[in-house]
Backbone as JSON Lines, residues from 0, in Angstrom:
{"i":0,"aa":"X","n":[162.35,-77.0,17.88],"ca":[162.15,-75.69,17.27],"c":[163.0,-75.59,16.01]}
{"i":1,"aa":"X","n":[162.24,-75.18,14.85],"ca":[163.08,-75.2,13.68],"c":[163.44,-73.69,13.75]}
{"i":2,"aa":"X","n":[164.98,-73.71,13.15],"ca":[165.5,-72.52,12.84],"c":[165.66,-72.27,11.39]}
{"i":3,"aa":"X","n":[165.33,-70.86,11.35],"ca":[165.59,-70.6,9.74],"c":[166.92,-70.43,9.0]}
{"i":4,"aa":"X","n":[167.83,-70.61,8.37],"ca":[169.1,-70.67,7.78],"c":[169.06,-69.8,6.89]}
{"i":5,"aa":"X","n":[169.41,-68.53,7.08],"ca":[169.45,-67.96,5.41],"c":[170.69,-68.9,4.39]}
{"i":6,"aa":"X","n":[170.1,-68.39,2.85],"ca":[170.51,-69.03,2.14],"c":[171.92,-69.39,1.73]}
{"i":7,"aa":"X","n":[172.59,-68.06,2.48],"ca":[174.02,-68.17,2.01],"c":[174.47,-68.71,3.19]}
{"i":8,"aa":"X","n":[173.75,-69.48,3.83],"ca":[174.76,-70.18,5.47],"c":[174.19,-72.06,5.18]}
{"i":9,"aa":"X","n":[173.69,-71.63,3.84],"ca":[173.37,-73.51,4.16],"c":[174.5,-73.97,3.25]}
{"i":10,"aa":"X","n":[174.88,-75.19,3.93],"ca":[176.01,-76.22,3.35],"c":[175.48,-76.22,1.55]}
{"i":11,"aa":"X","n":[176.61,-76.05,0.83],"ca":[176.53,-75.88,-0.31],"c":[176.2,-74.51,-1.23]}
{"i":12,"aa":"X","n":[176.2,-73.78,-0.53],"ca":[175.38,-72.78,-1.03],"c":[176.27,-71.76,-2.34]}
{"i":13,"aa":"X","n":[177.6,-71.82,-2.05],"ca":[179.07,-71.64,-2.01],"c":[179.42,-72.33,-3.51]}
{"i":14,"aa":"X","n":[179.09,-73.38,-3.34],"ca":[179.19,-74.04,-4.32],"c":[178.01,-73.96,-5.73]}
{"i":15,"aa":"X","n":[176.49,-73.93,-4.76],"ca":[175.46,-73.27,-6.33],"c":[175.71,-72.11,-6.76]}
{"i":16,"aa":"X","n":[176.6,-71.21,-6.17],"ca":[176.44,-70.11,-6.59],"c":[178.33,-70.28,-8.01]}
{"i":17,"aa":"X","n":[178.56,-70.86,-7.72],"ca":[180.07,-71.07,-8.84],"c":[179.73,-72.07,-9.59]}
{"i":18,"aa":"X","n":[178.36,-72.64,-9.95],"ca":[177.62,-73.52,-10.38],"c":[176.68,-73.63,-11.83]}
{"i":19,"aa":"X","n":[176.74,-71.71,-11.86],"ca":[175.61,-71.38,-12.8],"c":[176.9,-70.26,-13.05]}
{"i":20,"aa":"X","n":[176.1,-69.17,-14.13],"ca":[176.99,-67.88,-14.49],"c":[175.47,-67.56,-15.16]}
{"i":21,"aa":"X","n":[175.32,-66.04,-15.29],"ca":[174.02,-65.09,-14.81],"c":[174.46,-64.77,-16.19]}
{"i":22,"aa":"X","n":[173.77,-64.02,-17.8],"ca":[173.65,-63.95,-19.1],"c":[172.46,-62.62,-19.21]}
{"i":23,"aa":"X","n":[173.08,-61.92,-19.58],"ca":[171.84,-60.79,-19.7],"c":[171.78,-61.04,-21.11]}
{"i":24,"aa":"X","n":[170.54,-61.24,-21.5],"ca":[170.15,-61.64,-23.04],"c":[169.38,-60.66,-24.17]}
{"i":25,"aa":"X","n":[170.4,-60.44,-25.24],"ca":[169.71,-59.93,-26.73],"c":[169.54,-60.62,-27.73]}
{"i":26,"aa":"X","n":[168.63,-59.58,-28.19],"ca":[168.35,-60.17,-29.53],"c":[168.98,-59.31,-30.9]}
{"i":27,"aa":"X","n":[169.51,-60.1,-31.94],"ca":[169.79,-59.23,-33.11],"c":[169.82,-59.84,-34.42]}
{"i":28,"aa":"X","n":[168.78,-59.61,-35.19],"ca":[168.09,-60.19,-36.42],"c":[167.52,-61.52,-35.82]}
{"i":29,"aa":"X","n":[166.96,-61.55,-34.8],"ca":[166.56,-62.9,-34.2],"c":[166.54,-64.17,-33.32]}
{"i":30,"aa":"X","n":[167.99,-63.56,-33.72],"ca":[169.05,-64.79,-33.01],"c":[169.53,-64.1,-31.84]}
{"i":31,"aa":"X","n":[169.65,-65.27,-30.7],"ca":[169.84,-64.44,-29.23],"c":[170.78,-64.53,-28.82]}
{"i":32,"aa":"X","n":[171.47,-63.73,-28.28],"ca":[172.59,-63.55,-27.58],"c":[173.2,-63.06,-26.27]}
{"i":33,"aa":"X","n":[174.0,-63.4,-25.81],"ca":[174.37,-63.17,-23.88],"c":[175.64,-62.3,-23.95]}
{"i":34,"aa":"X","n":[175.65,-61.87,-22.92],"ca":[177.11,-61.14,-22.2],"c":[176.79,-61.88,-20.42]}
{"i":35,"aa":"X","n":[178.21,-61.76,-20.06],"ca":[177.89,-61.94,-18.65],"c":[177.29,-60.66,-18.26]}
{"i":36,"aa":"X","n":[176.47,-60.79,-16.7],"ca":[175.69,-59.32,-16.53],"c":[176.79,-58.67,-15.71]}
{"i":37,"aa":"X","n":[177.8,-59.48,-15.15],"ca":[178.96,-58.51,-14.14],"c":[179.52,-57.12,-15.11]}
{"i":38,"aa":"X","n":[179.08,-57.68,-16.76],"ca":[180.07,-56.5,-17.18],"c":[179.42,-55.48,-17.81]}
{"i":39,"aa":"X","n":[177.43,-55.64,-17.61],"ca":[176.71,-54.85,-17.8],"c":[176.79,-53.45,-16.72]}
{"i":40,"aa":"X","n":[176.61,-52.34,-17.41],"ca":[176.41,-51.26,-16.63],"c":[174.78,-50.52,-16.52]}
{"i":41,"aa":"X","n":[174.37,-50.3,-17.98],"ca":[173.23,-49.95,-18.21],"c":[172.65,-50.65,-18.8]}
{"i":42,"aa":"X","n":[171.0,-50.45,-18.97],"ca":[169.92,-50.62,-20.65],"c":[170.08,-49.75,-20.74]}
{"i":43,"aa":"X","n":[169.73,-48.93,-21.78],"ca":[169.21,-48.32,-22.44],"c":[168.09,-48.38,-23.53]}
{"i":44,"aa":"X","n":[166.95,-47.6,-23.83],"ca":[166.34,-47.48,-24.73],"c":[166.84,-46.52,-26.42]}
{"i":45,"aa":"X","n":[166.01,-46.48,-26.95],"ca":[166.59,-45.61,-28.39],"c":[167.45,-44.35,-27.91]}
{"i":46,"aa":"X","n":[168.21,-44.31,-28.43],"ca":[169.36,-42.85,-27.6],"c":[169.44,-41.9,-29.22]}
{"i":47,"aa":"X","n":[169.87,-40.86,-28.93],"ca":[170.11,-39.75,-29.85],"c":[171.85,-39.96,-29.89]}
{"i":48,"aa":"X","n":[172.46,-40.4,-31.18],"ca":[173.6,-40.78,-31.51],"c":[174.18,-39.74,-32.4]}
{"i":49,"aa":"X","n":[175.55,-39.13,-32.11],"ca":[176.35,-38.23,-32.95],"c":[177.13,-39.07,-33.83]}
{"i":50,"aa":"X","n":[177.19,-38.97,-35.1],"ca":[178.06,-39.74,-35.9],"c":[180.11,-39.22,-35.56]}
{"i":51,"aa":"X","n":[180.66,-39.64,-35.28],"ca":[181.85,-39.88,-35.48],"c":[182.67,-39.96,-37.0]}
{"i":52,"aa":"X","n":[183.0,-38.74,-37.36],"ca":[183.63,-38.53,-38.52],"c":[184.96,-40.01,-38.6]}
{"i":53,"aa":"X","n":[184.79,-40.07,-39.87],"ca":[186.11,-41.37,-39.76],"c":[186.31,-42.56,-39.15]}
{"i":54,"aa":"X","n":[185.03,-42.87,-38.39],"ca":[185.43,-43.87,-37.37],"c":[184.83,-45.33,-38.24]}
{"i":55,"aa":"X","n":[185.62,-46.46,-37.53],"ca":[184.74,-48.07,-38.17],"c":[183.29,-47.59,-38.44]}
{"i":56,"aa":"X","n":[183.0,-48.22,-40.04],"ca":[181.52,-48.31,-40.08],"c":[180.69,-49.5,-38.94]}
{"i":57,"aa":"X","n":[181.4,-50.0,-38.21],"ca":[180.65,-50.57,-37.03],"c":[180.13,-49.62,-35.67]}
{"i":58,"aa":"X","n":[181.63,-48.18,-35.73],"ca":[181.17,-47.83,-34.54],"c":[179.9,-46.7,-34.77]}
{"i":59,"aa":"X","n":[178.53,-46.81,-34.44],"ca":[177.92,-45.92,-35.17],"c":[177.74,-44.29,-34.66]}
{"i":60,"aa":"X","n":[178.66,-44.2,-33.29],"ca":[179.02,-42.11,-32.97],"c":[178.74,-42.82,-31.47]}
{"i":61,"aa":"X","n":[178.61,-41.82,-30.93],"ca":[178.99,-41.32,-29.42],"c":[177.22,-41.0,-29.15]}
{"i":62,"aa":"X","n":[177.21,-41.24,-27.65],"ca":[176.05,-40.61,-26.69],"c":[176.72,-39.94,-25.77]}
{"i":63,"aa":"X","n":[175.43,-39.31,-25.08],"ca":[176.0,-38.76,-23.48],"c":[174.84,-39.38,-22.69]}
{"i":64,"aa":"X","n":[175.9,-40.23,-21.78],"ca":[174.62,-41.11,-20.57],"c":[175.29,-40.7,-19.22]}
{"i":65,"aa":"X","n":[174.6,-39.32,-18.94],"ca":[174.97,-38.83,-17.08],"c":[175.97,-38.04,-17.36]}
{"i":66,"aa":"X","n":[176.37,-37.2,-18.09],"ca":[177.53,-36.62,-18.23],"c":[178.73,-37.32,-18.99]}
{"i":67,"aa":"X","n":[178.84,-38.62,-19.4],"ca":[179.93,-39.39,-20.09],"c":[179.4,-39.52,-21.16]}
{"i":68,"aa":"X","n":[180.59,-39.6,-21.46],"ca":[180.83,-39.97,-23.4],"c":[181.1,-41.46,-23.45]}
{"i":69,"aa":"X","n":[180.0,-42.17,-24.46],"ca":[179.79,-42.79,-24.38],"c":[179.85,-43.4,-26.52]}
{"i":70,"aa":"X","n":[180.85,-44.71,-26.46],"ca":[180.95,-45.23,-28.01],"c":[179.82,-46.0,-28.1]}
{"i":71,"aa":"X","n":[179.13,-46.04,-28.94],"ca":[178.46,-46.81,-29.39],"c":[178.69,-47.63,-30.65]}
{"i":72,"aa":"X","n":[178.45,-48.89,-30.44],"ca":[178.89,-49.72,-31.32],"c":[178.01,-50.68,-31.91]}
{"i":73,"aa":"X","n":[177.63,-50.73,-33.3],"ca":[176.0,-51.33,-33.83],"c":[176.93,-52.93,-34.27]}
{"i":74,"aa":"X","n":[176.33,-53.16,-33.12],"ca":[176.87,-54.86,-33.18],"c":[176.16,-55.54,-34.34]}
{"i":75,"aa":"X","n":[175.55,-55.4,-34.5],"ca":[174.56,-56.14,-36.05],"c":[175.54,-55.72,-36.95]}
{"i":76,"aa":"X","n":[176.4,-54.81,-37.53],"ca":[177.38,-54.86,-38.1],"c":[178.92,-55.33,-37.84]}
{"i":77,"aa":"X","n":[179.13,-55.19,-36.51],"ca":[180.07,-56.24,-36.05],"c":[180.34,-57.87,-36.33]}
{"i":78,"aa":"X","n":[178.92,-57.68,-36.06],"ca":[178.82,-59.82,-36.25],"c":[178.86,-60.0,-37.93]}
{"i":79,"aa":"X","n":[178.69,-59.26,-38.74],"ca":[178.61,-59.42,-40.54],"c":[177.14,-59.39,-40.65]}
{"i":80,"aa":"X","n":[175.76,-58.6,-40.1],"ca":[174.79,-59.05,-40.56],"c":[174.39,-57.61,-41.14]}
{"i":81,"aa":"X","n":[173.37,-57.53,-42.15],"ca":[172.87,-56.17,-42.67],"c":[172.78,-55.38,-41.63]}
{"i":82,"aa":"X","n":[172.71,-53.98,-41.99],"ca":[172.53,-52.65,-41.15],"c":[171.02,-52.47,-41.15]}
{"i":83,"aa":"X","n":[170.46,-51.93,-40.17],"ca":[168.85,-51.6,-40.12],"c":[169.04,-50.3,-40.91]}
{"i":84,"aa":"X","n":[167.93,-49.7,-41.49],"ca":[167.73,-49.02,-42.13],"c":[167.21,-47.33,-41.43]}
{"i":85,"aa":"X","n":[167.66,-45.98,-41.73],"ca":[166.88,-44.81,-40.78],"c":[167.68,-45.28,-39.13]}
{"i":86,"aa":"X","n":[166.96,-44.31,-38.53],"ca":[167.68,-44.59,-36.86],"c":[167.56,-45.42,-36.26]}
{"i":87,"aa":"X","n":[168.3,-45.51,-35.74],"ca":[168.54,-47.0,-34.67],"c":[167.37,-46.68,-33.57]}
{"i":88,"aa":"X","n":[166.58,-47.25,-33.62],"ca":[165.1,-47.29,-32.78],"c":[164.99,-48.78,-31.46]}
{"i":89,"aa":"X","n":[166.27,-49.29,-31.79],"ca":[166.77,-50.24,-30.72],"c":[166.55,-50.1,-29.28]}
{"i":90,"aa":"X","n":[167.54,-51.22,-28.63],"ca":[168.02,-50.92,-27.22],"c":[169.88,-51.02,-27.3]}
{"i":91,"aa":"X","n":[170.21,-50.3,-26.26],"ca":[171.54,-50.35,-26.32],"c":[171.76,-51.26,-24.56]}
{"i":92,"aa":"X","n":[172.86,-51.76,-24.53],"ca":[173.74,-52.4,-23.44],"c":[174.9,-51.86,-23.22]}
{"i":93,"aa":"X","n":[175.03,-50.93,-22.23],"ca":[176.16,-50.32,-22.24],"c":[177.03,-50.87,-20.88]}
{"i":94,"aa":"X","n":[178.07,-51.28,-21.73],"ca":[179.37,-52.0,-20.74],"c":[180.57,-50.94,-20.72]}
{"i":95,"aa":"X","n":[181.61,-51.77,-19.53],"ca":[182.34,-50.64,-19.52],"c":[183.79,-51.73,-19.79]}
{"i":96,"aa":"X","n":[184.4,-51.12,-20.59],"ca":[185.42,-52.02,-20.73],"c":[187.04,-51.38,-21.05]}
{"i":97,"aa":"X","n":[187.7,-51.35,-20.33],"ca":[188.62,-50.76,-19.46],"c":[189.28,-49.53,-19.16]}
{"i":98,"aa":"X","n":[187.87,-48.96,-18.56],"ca":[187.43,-47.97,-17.84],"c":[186.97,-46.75,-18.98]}
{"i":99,"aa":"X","n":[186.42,-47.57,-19.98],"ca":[186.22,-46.88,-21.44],"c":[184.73,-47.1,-21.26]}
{"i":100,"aa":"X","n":[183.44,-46.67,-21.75],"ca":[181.56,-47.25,-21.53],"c":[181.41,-47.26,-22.95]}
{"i":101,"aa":"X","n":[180.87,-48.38,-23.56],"ca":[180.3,-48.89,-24.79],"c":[179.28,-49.2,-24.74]}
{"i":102,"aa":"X","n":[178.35,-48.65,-25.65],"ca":[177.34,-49.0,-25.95],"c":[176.8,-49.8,-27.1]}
{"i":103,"aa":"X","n":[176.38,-51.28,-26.63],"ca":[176.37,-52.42,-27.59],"c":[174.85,-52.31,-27.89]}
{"i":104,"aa":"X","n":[174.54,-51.64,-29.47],"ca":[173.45,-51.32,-29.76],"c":[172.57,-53.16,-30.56]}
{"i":105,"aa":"X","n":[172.13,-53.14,-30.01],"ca":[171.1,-54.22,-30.2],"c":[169.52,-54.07,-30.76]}
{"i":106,"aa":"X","n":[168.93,-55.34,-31.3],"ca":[167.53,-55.12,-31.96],"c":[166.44,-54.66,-30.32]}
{"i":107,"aa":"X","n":[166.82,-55.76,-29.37],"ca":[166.29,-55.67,-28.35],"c":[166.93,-56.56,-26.96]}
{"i":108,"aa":"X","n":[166.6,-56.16,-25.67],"ca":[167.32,-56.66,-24.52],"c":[166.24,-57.7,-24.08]}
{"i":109,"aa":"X","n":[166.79,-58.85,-23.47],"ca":[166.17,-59.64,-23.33],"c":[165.94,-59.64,-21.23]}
{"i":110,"aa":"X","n":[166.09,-60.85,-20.34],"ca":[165.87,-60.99,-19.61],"c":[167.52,-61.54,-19.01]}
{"i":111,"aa":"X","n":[167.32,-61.72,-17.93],"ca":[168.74,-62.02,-17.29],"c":[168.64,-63.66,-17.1]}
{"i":112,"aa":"X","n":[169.25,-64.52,-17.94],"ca":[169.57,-65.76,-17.4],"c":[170.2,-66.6,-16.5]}
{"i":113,"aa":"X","n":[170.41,-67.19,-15.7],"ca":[171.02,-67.91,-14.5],"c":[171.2,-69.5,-15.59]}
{"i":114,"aa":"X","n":[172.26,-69.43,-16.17],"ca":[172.59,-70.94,-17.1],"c":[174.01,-71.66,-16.52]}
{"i":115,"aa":"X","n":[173.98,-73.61,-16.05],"ca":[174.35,-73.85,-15.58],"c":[175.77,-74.09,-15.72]}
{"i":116,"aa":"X","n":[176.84,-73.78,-15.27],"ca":[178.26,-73.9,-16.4],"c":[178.41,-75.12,-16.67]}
{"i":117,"aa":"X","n":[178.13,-76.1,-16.56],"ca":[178.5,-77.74,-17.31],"c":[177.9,-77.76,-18.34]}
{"i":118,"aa":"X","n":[176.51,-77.0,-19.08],"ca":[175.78,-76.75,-20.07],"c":[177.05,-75.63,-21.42]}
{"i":119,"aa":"X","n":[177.53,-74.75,-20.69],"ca":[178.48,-74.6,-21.64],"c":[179.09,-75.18,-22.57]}
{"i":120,"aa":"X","n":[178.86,-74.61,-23.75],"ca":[179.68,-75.58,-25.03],"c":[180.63,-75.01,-25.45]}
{"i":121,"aa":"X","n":[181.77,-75.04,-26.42],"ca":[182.87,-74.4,-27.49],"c":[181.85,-74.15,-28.43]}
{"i":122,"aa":"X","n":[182.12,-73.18,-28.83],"ca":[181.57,-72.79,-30.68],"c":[181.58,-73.75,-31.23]}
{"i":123,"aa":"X","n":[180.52,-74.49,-31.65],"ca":[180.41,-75.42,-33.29],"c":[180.74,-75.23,-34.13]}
{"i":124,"aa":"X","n":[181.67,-76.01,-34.91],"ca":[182.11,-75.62,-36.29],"c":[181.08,-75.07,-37.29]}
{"i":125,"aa":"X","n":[180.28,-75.56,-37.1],"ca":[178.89,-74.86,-37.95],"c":[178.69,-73.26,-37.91]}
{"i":126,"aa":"X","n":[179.04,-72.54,-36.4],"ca":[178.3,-71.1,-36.21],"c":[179.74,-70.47,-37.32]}
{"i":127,"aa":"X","n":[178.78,-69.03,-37.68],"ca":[179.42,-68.42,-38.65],"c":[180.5,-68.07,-38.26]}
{"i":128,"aa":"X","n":[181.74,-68.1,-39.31],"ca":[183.09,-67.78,-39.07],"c":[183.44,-66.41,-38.38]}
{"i":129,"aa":"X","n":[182.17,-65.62,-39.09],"ca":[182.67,-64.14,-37.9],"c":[181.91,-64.4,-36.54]}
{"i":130,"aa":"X","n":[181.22,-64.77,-36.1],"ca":[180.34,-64.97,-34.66],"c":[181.58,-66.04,-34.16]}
{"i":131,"aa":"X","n":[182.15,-66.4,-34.41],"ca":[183.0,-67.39,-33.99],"c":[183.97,-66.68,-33.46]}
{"i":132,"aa":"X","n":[184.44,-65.63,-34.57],"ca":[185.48,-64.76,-33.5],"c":[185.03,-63.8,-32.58]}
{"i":133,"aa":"X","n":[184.16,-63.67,-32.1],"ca":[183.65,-62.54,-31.17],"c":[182.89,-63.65,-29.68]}
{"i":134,"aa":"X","n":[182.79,-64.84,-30.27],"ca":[181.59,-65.6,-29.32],"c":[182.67,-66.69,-28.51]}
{"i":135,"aa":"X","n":[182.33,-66.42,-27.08],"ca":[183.02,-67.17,-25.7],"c":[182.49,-68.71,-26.43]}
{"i":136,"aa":"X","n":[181.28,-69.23,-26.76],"ca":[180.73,-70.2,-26.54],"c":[179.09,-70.26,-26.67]}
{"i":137,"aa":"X","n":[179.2,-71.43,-26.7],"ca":[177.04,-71.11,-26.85],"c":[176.63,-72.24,-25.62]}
{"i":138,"aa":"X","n":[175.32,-71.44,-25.9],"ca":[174.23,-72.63,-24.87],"c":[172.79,-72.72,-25.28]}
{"i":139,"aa":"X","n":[173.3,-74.52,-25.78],"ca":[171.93,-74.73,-26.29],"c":[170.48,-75.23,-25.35]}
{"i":140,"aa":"X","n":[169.77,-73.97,-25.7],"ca":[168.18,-73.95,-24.66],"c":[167.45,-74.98,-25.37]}
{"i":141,"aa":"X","n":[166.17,-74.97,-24.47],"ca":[165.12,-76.05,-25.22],"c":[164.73,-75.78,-26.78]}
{"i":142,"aa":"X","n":[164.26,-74.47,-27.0],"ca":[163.84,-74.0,-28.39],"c":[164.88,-72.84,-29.0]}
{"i":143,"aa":"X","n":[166.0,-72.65,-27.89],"ca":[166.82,-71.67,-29.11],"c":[168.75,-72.28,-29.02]}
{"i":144,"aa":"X","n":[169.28,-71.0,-29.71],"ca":[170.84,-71.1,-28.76],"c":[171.01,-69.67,-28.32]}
{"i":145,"aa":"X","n":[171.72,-70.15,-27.32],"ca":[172.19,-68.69,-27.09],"c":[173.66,-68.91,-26.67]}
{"i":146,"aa":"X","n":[174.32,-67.44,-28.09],"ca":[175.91,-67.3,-28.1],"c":[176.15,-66.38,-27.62]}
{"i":147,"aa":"X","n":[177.46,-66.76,-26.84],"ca":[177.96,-65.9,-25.79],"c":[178.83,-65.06,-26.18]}
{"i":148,"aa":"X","n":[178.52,-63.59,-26.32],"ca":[179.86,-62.55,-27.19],"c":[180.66,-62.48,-25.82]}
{"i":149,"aa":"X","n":[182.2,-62.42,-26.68],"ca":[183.24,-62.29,-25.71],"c":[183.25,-60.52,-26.05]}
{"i":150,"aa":"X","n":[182.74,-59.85,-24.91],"ca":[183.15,-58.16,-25.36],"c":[184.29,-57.76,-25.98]}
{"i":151,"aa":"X","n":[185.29,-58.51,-24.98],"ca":[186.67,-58.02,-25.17],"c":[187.29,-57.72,-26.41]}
{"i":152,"aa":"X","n":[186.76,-58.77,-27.47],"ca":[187.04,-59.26,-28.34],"c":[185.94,-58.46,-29.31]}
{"i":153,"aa":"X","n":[184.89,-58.41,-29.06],"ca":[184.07,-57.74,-29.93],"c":[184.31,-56.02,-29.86]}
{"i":154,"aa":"X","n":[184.79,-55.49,-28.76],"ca":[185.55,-54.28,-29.06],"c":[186.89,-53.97,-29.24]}
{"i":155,"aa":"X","n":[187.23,-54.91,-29.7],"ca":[188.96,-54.99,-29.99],"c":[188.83,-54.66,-31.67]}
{"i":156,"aa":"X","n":[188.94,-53.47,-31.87],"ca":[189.43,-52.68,-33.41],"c":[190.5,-52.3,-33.73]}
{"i":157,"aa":"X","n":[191.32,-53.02,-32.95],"ca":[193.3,-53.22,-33.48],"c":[192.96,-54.22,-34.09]}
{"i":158,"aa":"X","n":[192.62,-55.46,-33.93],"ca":[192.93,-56.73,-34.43],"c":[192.61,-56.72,-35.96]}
{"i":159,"aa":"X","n":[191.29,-55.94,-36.28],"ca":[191.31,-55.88,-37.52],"c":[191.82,-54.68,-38.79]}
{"i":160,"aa":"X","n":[192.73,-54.05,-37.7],"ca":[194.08,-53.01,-38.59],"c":[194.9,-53.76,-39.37]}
């Protein structure tokens, strides 16, 4: 009589799972990009944004998602690339990062990846000098790359005081 094993009781299982690391994927001017998903909270679609008197021309104002105040931050200007033009008609990714919710406004959200960690690379001297400071690392797919923003680092607006 065969018995069934669920998946988390078979030998190894322990091990595929510290094997891979999970990438929720955007896009912005084309080029695709990951966060881990542990530090995703929301999607979002196009949101109604208050501008923030004085603040980085990166951060582009505040939402309210459920009652919280919420930064939003137009990463297409973060990384050094042109600003879209009229309202941000995007998607946003809103993370929470320490115990603060950001919203990482993007062209569009992609799908959740499962990519294997030995496939992990260091930044190439080639990727641009600013994506370099914001990006964990890349992973090159069959037909694209995909760079990995370090949040931490991409919402860190001391460093460049």
């Amino acid at each position: 009589m065969n018995q069934i094993v669920p998946a988390t009781k078979r030998p190894g299982a322990e091990l595929a799972a510290q094997e891979t690391q999970d990438y929720v994927t955007m896009f912005i001017d084309g080029q695709m990009f990951g966060i881990p998903v542990l530090t995703v909270q929301d999607v979002l679609g196009p949101q109604k944004i208050t501008r923030i008197p004085l603040a980085p021309r990166e951060v582009a104002g505040s939402l309210n998602l459920r009652g919280r105040i919420v930064t939003a931050i137009d990463v297409r200007l973060r990384l050094g690339l042109p600003g879209t033009s009229g309202d941000h008609s995007g998607m946003s990714v809103v993370c929470d990062q320490n115990g603060e919710l950001y919203s990482l406004m993007v062209d569009q959200v992609g799908e959740v990846l499962s990519l294997p960690v030995v496939k992990f690379e260091r930044n190439p001297p080639t990727l641009d000098h600013m994506w370099r400071e914001f990006s964990a690392g890349i992973y090159r797919l069959d037909d694209k790359l995909l760079v990995v923003l370090d949040v931490g680092k991409l919402l860190d607006f001391n460093k460049n005081e």
